[in-house]
C-alpha positions as CSV (number, residue, x, y, z in Angstrom):
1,X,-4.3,-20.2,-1.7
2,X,-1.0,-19.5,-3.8
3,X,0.5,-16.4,-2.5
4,X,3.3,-14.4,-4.6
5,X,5.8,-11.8,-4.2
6,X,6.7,-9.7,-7.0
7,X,9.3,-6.8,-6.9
8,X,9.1,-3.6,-8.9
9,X,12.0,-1.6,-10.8
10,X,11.1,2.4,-11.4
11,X,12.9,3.5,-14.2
12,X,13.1,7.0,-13.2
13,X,11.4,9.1,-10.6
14,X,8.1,8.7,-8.4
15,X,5.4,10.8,-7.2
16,X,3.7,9.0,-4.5
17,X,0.9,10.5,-1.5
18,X,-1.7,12.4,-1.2
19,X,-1.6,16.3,-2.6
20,X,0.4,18.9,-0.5
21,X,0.8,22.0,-0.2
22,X,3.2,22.6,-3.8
23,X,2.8,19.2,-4.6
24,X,6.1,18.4,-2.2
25,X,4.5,15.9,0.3
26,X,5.8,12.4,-1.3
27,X,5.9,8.9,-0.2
28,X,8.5,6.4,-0.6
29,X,5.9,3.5,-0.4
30,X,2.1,3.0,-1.5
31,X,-1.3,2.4,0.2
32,X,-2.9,-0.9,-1.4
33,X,-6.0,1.3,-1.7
34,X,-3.9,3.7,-4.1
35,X,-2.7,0.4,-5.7
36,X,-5.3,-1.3,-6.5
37,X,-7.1,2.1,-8.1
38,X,-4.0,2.0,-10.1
39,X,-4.6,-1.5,-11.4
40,X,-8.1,-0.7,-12.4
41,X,-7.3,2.1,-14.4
42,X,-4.6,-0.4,-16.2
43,X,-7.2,-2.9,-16.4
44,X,-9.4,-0.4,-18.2
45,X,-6.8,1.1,-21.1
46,X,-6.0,-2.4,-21.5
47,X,-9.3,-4.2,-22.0
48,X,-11.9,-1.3,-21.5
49,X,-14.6,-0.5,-19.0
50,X,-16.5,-3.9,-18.8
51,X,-13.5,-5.9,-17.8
52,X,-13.1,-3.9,-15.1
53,X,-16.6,-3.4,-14.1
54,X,-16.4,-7.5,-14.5
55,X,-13.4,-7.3,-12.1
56,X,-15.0,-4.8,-9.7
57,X,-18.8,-7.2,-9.5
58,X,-16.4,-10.1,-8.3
59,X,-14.6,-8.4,-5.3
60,X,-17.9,-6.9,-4.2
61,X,-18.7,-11.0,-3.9
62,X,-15.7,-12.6,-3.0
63,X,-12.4,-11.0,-3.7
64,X,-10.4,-13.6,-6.2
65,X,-6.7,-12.0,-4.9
66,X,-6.1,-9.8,-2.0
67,X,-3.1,-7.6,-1.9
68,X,-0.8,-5.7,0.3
69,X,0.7,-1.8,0.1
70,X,3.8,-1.8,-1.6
71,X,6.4,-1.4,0.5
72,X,10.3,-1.3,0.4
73,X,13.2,-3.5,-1.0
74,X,16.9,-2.5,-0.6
75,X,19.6,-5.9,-1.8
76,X,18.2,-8.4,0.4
77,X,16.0,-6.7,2.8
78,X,12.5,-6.4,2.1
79,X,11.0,-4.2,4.9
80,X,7.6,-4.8,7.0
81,X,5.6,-1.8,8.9
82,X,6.6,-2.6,12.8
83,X,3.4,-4.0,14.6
84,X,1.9,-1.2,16.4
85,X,1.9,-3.9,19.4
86,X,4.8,-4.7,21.7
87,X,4.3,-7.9,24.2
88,X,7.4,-9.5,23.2
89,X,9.5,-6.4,25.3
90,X,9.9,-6.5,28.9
91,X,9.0,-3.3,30.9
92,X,12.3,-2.3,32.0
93,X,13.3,-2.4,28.6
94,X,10.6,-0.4,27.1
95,X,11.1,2.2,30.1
96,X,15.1,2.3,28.7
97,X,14.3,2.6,25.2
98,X,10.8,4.3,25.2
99,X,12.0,7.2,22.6
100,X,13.5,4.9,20.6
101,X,11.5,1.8,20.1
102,X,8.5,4.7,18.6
103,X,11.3,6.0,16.3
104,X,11.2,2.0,14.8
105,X,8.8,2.1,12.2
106,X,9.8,-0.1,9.6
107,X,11.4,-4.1,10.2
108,X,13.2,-5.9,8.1
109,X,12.0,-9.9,7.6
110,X,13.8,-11.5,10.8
111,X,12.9,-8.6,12.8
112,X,9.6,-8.5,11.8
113,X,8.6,-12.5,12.3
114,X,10.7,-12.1,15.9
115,X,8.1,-9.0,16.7
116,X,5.0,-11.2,15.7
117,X,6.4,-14.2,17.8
118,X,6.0,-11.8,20.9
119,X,8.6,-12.7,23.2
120,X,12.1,-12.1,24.3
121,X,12.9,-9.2,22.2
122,X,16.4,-8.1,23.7
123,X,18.1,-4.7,23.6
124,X,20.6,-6.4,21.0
125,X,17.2,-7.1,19.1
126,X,16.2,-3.3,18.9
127,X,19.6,-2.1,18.2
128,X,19.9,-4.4,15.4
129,X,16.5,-3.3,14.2
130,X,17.5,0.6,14.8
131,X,20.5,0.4,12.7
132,X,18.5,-0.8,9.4
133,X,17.0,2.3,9.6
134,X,19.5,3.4,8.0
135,X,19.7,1.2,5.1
136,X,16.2,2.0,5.0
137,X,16.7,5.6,4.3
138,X,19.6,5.1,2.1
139,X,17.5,3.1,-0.3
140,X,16.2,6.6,-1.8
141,X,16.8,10.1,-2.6
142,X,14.1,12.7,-2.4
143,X,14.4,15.8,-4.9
144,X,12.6,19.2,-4.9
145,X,11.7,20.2,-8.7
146,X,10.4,23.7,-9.7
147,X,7.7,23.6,-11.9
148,X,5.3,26.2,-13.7
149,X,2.0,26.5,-14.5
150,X,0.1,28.9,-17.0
151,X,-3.5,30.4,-16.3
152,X,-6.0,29.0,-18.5
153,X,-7.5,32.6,-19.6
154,X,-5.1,35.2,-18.5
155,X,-1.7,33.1,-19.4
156,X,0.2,34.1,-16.7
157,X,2.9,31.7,-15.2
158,X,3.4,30.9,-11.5
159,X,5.5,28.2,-10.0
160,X,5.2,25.3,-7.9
161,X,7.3,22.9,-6.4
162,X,6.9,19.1,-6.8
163,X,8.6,16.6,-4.6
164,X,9.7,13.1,-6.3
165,X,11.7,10.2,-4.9
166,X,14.8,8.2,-6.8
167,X,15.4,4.5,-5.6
168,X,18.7,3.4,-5.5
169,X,20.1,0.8,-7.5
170,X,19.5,-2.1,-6.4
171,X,16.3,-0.8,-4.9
172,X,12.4,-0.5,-5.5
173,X,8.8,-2.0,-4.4
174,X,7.5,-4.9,-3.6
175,X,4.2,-6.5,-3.2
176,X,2.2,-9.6,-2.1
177,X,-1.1,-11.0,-3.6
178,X,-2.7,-14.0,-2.7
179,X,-4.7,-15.8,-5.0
180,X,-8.3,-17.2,-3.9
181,X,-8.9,-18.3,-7.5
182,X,-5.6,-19.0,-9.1
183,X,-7.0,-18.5,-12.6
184,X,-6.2,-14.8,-11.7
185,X,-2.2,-15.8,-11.4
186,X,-1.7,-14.9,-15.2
187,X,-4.4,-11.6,-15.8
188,X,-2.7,-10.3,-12.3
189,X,0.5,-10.7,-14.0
190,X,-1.0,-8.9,-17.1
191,X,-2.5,-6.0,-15.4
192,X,0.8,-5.2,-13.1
193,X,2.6,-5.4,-16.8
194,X,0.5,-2.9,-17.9
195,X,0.8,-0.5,-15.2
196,X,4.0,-0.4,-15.4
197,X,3.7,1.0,-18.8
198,X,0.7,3.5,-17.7
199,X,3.2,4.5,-14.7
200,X,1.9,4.3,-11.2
201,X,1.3,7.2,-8.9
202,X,1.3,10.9,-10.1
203,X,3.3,12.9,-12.4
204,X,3.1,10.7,-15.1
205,X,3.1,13.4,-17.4
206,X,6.7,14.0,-17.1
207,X,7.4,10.2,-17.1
208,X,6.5,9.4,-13.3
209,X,6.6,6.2,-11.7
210,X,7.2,3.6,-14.9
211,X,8.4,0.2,-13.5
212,X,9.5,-3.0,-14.9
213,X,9.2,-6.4,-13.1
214,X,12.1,-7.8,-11.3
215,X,10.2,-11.1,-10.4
216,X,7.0,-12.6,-9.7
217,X,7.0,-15.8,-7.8
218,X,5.6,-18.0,-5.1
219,X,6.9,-17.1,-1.9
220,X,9.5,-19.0,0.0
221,X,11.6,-18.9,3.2
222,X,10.6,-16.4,5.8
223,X,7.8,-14.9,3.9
224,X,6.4,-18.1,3.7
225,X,7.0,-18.2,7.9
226,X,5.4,-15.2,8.3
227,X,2.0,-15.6,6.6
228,X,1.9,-19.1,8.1
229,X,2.8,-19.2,10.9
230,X,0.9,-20.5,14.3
231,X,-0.7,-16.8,16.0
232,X,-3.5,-15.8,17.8
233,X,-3.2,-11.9,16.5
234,X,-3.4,-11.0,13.2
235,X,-1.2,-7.8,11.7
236,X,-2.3,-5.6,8.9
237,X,-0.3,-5.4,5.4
238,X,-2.6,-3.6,3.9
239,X,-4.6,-1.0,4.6
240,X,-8.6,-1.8,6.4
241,X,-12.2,-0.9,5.9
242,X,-14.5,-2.8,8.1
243,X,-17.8,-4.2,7.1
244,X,-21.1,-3.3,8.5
245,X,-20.9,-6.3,10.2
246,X,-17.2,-6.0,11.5
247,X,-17.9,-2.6,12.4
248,X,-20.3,-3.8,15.3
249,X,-17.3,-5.6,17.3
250,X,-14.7,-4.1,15.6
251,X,-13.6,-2.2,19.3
252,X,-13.1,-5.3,21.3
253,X,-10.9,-6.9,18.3
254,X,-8.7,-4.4,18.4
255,X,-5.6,-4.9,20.1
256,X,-3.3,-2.1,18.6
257,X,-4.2,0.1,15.5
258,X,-3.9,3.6,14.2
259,X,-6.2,5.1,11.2
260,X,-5.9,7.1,8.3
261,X,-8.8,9.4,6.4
262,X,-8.1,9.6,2.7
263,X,-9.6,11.7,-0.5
264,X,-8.5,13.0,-3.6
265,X,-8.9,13.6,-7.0
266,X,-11.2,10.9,-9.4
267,X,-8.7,9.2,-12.4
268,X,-10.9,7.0,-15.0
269,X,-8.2,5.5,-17.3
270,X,-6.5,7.8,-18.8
271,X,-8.1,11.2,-17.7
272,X,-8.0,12.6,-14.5
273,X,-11.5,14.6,-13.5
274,X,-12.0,17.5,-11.7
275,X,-14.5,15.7,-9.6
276,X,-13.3,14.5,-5.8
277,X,-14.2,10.8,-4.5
278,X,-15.6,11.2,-0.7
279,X,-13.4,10.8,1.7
280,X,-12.9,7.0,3.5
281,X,-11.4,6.3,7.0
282,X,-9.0,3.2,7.5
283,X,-7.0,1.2,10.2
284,X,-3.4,1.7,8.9
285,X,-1.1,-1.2,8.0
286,X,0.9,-2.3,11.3
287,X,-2.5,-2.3,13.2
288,X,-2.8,-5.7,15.1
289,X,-6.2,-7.6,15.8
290,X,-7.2,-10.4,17.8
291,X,-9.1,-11.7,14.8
292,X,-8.6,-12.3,10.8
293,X,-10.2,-9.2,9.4
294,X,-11.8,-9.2,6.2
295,X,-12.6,-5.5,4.9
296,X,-14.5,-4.6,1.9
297,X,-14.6,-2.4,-1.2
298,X,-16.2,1.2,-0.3
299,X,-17.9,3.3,-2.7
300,X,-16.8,6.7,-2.7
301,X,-19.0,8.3,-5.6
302,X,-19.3,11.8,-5.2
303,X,-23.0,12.5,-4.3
304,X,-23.2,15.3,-7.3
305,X,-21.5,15.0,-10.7
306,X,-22.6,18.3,-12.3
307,X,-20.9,17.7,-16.0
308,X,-22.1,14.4,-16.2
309,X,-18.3,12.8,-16.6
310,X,-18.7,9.9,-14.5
311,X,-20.3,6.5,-16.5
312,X,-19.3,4.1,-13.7
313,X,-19.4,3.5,-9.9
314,X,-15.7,4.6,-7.8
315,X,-14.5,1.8,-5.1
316,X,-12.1,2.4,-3.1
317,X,-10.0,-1.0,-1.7
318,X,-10.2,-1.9,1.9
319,X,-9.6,-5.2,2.0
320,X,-7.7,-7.0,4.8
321,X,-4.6,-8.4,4.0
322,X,-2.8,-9.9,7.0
323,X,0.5,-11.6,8.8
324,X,-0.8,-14.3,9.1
325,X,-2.9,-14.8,5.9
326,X,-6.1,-17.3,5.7
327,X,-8.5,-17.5,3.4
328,X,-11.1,-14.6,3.3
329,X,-14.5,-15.5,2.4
């Protein structure tokens, strides 16, 4: 299995997360369920519904590539969601730092692969890791835009606000896939190409969330550590929807997790429809589990299409992907 890193450049703003109130609730980072919708719609402006439908029938049997969310680069740290678990910290120390140590949500490589080891994780350690909070912060700015709208029949304006974030310079996304059949290196390549073009997340209307690729490579050094190394617990990159299967001893795997319930609105390619997917639950990425989960794709058709738009199927990705990584059958 050939695993890859690739980073992503935004060329201007970014409208990530699921709809607030005024359109100002943003994200600086992306759910690999929103991710991999994104791809699909690529996939379909670039080679049409039955490559993607194609795509779609062979996840639904064996996934070719699993991927992770998209999380955060700043120079030459690429940060990790902290593992909701803690063994590696002594009592006394957790009683010390208790406020602290839930303020840590995001680890930088070292830190990260240190957490997953499990043991002696000193009070140097946590300061270390509290102070790159900081550079994770200062690898964006967030930015409140007015915007207005016009009634459809009776023309009148009204205004909303919009929230959008601005990565710094040397700043951005990254991902990880890992390829079960490496004849997808190339068309993964492709499709990530082509969303960058398309623009990922929303707001593309006013030019939202266009990227270019920085690099796409093999991993090396202590990525390559951390999704091989030796470990009898297995932490979520990516966000997790169990199968039928998993579901029925999904409770005693558990070791540490927190979950999510997502909806939203229904993009096919280009065109966004005023239809709504159901909603989906997952375990969250940072949850930790005694055993390699495997996840699946969901179907999150709306039970009623009244207009007839839909001419295809909606999955929603819940595919495991995992520090450590094997093979997912």
């Amino acid at each position: 299995m050939e695993i890859y890193i690739y980073k992503l450049k935004f060329k201007g703003a970014t409208h990530f997360g699921d709809t607030g109130i005024d359109l100002e609730n943003v994200s600086e980072w992306v759910n690999s369920d929103t991710f991999f919708s994104a791809l699909m719609n690529a996939n379909r402006i670039l080679n049409g519904r039955d490559a993607v439908s194609t795509l779609i029938q062979a996840f639904k049997e064996k996934p070719p590539f699993l991927i992770s969310s998209l999380f955060l680069y700043h120079e030459d740290n690429y940060f990790l969601p902290r593992p909701l678990i803690d063994n590696g910290i002594s009592e006394d120390l957790k009683k010390e730092l208790g406020k602290e140590l839930k303020k840590l949500r995001w680890l930088n490589l070292k830190g990260f692969l240190k957490w997953l080891k499990g043991r002696d994780i000193m009070k140097a350690d946590i300061e270390e890791m509290q102070s790159l909070q900081k550079d994770y912060k200062n690898a964006f700015t967030y930015e409140i835009r007015p915007r207005v709208s016009l009634d459809r029949v009776t023309q009148n304006s009204s205004i909303y606000h919009a929230g959008y974030i601005y990565y710094k310079e040397r700043a951005g996304l990254y991902g990880l896939v890992a390829f079960q059949d490496e004849s997808y290196i190339k068309q993964f390549e492709i499709m990530l190409k082509a969303l960058g073009e398309v623009g990922l997340g929303g707001e593309r209307a006013y030019g939202c969330g266009t990227f270019e690729i920085d690099c796409y490579d093999r991993v090396s050094g202590l990525f390559e550590e951390v999704l091989n190394m030796d470990s009898n617990i297995y932490t979520l990159l990516s966000l997790y929807h169990p199968t039928k299967e998993e579901t029925m001893t999904l409770r005693e795997k558990l070791k540490a997790f927190d979950k999510i319930r997502k909806s939203g609105w229904i993009t096919t390619g280009r065109y966004a429809l005023p239809l709504k997917r159901k909603s989906v639950g997952f375990l969250i990425e940072g949850s930790v589990l005694s055993e390699q989960p495997v996840g699946c794709l969901v179907d999150v058709t709306p039970e009623h299409d009244p207009f007839g738009m839909l001419d295809h199927r909606i999955y929603r990705y819940g595919y495991a992907f995992t520090a450590p990584l094997r093979r997912v059958k």
